[in-house]
C-alpha atoms as one frame of an Amber mdcrd trajectory, in Angstrom:
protein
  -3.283  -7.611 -12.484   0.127  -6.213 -10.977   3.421  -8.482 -11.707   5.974
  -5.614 -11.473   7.112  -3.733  -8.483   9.521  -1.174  -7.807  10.395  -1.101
  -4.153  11.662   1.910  -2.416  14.751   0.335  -0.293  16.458   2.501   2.550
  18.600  -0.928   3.836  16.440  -0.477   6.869  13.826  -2.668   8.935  10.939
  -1.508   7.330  12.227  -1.246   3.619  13.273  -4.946   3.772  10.578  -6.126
   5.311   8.260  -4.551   2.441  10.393  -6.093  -0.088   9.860  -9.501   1.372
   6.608  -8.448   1.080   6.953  -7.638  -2.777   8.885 -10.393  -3.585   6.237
 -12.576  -2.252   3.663 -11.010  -4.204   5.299  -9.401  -7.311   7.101 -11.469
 -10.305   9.714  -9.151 -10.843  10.564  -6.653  -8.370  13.717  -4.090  -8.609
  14.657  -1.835  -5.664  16.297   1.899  -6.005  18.089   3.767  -3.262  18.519
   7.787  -2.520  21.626   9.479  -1.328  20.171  12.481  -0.216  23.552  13.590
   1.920  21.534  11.501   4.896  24.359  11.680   8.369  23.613   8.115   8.616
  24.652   7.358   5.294  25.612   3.961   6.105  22.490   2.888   5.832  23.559
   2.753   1.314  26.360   0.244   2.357  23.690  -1.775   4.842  21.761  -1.794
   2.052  23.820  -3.771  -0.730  24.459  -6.612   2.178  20.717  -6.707   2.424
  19.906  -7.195  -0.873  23.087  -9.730  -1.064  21.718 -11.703   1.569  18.068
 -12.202   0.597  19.518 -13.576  -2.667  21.861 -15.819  -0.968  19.176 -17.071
   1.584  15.849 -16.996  -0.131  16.341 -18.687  -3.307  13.002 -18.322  -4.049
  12.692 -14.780  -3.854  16.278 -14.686  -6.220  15.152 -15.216  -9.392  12.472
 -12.489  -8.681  15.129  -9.668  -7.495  16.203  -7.691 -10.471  18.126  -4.792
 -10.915  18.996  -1.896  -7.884  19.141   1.434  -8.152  20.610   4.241  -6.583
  19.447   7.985  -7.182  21.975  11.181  -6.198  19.090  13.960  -4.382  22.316
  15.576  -3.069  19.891  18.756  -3.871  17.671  17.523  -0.855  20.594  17.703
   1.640  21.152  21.440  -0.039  17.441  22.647   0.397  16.916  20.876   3.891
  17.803  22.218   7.699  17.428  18.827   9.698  19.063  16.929  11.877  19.190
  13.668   9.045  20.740  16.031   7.091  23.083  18.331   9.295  25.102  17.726
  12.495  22.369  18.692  14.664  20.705  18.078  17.759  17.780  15.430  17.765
  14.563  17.764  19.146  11.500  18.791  18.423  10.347  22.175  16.540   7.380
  24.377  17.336   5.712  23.236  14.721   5.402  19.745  16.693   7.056  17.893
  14.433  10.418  16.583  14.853  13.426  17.592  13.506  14.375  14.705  11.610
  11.807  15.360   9.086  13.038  16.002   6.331  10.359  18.515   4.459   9.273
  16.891   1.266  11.542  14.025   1.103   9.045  11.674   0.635   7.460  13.391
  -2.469  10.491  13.715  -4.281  11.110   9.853  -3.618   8.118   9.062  -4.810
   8.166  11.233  -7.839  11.516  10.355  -9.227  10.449   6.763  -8.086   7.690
   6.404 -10.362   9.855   8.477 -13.372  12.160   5.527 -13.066   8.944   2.580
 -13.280   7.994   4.440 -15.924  11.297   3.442 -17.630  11.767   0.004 -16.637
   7.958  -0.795 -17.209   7.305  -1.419 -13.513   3.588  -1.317 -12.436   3.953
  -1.134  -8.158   5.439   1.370  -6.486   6.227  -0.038  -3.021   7.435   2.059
   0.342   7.296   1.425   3.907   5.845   4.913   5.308   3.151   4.186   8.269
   1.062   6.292  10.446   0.318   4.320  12.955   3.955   4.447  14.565   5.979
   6.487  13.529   7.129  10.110  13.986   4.327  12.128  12.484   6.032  12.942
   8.794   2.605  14.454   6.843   4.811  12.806   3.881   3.841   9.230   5.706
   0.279   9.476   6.448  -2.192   7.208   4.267  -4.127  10.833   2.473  -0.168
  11.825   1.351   0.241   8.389  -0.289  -3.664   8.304  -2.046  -2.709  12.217
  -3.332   0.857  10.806  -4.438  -0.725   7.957  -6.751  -2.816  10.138  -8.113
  -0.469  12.788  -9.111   1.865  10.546 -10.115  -1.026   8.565 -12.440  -2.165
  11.871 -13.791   1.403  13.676 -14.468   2.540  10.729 -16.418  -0.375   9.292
 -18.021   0.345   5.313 -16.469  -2.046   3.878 -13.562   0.599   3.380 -10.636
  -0.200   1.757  -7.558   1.393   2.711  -4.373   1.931  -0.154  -1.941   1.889
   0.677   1.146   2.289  -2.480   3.292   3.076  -0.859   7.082   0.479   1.664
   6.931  -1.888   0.677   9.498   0.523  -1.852  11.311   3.368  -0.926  14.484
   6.790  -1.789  14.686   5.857  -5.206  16.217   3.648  -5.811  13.776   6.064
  -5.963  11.569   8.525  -7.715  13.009   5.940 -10.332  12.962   5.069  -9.563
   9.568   8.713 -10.709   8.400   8.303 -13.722  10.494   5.390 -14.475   8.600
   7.232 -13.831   4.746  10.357 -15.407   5.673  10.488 -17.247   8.918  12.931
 -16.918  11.675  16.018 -16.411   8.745  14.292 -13.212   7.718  14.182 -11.782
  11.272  17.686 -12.796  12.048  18.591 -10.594   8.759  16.582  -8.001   9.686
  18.784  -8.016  12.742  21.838  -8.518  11.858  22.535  -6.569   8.693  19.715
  -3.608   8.314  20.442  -0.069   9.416  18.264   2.367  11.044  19.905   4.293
  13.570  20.031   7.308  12.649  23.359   8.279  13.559  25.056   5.899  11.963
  25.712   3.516  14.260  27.007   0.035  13.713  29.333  -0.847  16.448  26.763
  -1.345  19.326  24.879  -4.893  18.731  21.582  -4.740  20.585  18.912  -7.502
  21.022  17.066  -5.680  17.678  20.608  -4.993  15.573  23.285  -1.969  15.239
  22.158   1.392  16.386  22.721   3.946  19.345  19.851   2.443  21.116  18.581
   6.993  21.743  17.668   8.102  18.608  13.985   8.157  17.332  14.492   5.586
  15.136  16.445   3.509  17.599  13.758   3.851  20.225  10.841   2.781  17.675
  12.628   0.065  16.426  13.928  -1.341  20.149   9.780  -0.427  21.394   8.816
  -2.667  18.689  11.162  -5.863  19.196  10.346  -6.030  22.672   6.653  -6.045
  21.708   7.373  -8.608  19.321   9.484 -10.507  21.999   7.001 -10.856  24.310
   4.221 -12.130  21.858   6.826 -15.100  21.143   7.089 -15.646  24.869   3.650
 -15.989  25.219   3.090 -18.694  22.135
């Protein structure tokens, strides 16, 4: 049986919503951050008001929050040509992917990830990738995570689990899915103090939170809370 869980947490809409998820499900669940030299690198200040305010709100989930970490992959930023990573353009490359894909990024998450459970003695390794809609990273899909666990298993002799909660759900989905784990108080901090924009932004309020409202991740995150909003209109 899993108790322990190590959730990956970007600070954003999907990373909280999967450790409301975890902390619903886990007994002791620890998060850990990457500073990869990301533009929108407010997303690591976003992040410690997140974790601040589940504590505060959800007393229940408190006593189950240990420690954070944050990991320096300042190496990724060196190695990578991308617009998360570079004053560039948003657009997309021959190749058909976009060029906020960040080759590999997930991997190396994932890998240093599980060298760090294998420290603390955490069992779960928890991360909010999804192919179902999202911006077709290969590191997302659901055959990239089942590889990943394996690897991971093998290459360090311990049985992880990869949780991958948003996998086969969309972005309204899962704004009902934190409606579900924490009510309307979990929504409201979803909106009010996550980060996703991509460029930083966190001057312009909109109905979903702070972003630019025109960058991929804006646009998935506004397509999804007007999904969600009309499914509440329609209760």
């Amino acid at each position: 049986m899993h108790t322990t869980a190590l959730v990956l947490f970007s600070g954003g809409q999907d990373s909280t919503t999967c450790l409301a998820q975890a902390l619903s499900n886990y007994e002791r669940v620890e998060t850990v951050g990457f500073d990869y030299g990301q533009r929108h690198s407010v997303e690591l200040q976003a992040r410690l008001v997140v974790l601040q305010q589940m504590r505060a709100q959800f007393p229940q989930w408190a006593t189950r929050l240990g420690e954070d970490h944050v990991l320096d992959l300042a190496v990724l930023g060196q190695v990578s040509e991308t617009s998360l990573t570079r004053d560039m353009v948003f657009k997309m490359e021959s190749s058909g992917l976009p060029n906020t894909f960040v080759p590999g990024r997930n991997l190396l998450f994932l890998t240093l990830a599980a060298a760090l459970a294998y420290r603390r003695g955490l069992q779960v390794l928890v991360t909010g990738v999804c192919e179902t809609d999202f911006s077709g990273y290969p590191d997302c899909r659901d055959d990239t995570m089942k590889a990943m666990q394996l690897a991971l298993s093998l290459g360090m002799d311990k049985r992880f689990l990869i949780d991958t909660p948003l996998m086969w759900i969309d972005k309204a989905a899962t704004w009902a899915m934190a409606e579900t784990l924490g009510g309307q108080a979990l929504v409201d901090l979803i909106i009010e103090h996550t980060h996703t924009c991509y460029l930083g932004d966190r001057e312009h309020r909109q109905a979903w939170g702070y972003g630019c409202a025109t960058c991929p991740a804006c646009e998935l995150r506004a397509r999804g809370f007007t999904a969600y909003a009309a499914t509440l209109r329609a209760r």
